[in-house]
C-alpha positions in Angstrom: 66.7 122.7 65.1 70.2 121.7 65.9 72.4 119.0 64.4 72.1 117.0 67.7 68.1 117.6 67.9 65.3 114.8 66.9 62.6 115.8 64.5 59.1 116.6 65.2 56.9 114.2 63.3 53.4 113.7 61.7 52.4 110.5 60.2 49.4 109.9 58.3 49.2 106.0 58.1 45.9 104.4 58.6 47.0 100.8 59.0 48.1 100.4 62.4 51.0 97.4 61.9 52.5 100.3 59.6 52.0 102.6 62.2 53.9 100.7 64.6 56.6 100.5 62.3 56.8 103.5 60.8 56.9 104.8 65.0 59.6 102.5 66.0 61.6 103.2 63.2 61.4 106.5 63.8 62.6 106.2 67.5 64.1 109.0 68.6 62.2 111.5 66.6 58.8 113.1 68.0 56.5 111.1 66.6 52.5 112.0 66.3 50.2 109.7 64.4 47.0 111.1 62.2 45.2 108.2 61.0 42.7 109.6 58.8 42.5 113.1 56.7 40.4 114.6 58.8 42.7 113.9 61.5 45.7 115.1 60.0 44.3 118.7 58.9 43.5 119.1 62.5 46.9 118.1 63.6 48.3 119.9 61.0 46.8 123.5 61.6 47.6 122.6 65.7 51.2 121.6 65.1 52.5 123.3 62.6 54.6 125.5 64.0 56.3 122.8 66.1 56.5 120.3 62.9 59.4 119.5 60.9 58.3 116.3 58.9 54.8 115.1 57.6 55.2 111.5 56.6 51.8 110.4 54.5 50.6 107.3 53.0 49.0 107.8 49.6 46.3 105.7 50.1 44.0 106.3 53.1 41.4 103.9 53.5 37.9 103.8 54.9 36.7 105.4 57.5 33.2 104.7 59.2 31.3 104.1 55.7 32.9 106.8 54.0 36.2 106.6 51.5 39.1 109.0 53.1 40.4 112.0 51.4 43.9 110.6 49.9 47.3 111.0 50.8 48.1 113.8 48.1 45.1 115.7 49.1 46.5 115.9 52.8 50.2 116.4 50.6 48.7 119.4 48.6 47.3 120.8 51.8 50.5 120.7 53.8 52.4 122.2 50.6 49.2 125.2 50.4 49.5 126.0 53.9 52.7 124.7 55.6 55.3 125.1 52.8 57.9 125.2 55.6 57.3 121.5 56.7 59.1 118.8 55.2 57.2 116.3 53.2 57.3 112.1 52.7 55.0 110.2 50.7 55.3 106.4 51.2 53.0 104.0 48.7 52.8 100.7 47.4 50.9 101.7 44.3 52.7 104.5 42.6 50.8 106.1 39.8 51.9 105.7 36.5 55.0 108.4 35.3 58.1 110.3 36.3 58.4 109.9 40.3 60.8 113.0 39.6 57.3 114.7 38.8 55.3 113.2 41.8 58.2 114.7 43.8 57.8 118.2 42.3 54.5 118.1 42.5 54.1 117.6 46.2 57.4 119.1 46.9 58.5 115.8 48.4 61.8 115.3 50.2 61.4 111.9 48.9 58.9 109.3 47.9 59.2 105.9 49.3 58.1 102.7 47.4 56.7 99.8 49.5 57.3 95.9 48.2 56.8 93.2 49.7 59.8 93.2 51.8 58.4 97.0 53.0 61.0 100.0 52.4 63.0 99.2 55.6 63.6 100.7 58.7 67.2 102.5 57.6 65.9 103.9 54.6 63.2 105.3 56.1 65.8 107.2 58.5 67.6 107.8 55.6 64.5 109.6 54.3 63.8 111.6 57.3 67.7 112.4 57.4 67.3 113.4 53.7 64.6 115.9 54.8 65.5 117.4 57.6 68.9 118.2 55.6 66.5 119.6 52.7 64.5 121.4 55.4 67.4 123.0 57.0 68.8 124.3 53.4 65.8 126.0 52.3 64.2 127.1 55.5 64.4 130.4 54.9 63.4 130.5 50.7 60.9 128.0 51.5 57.7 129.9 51.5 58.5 131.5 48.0 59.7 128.5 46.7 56.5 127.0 47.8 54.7 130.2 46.7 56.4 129.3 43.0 55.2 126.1 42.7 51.4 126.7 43.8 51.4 129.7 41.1 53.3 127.2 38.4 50.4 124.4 39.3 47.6 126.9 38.8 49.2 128.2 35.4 49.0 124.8 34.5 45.5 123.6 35.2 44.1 127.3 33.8 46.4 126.4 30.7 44.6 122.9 30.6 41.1 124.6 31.1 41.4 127.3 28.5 42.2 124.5 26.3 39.3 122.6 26.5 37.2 125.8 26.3 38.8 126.8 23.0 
């Protein structure tokens, strides 16, 4: 992707007035909507050679009868399978903790707080910007990078479960 090229885009967002903003702030930019889990894997596995940007909200809410899987599911997915792709979380309820360690976790270009006022159209840009910047740098290292953190998360949660065996 060039300097003068727009992104390609997925955004998980199952509210549709964020949708619409999320898509016209976004203008520009290729932008393909997933509004449910389910939704997104599909789109992911199709897309993802042609993606540059996954954008998810956290918190995916019902769908038919059923609760959604949750943003960091479809995060953890796209970091398993599509280390290359840039990632975005955007939330109004972060959980409790370091957001430095939500970022690592998820291997987030950034994380994105909504208030009341929302997060605003620039810095949403601003994010994308950020990521396609962050993209561009580690293109190339990005699948062992992403191959280091999956191995670091499973060290971490066999650590945790040979603890409570002991």
């Amino acid at each position: 992707m060039g300097p003068q090229q727009l992104a390609s885009i997925l955004m998980v967002e199952d509210n549709d007035r964020s949708a619409r903003f999320i898509a016209l702030a976004l203008h520009g930019h290729t932008v393909e909507r997933a509004s449910s889990a389910a939704t997104a894997y599909r789109k992911l596995d199709r897309l993802a050679n042609s993606l540059d940007v996954i954008i998810v909200d956290r918190h995916l809410s019902l769908t038919g009868n059923t609760l959604d899987a949750s943003g960091d599911e479809v995060l953890e997915y796209a970091l398993d399978h599509y280390p290359g792709i840039s990632r975005i979380m955007i939330t109004a309820a972060p959980r409790a903790g370091d957001v430095d360690e939500v970022k690592a976790q998820f291997g987030l270009a950034a994380l994105l707080l909504k208030t009341e006022q929302g997060y605003g159209a620039p810095g949403l840009r601003r994010a994308v910007e950020r990521a396609l910047l962050s993209l561009k740098n580690i293109k190339d290292g990005a699948v062992h990078e992403a191959f280091d953190l999956i191995v670091e998360r499973l060290e971490e949660e066999y650590k945790v479960q040979r603890t409570g065996l002991e």
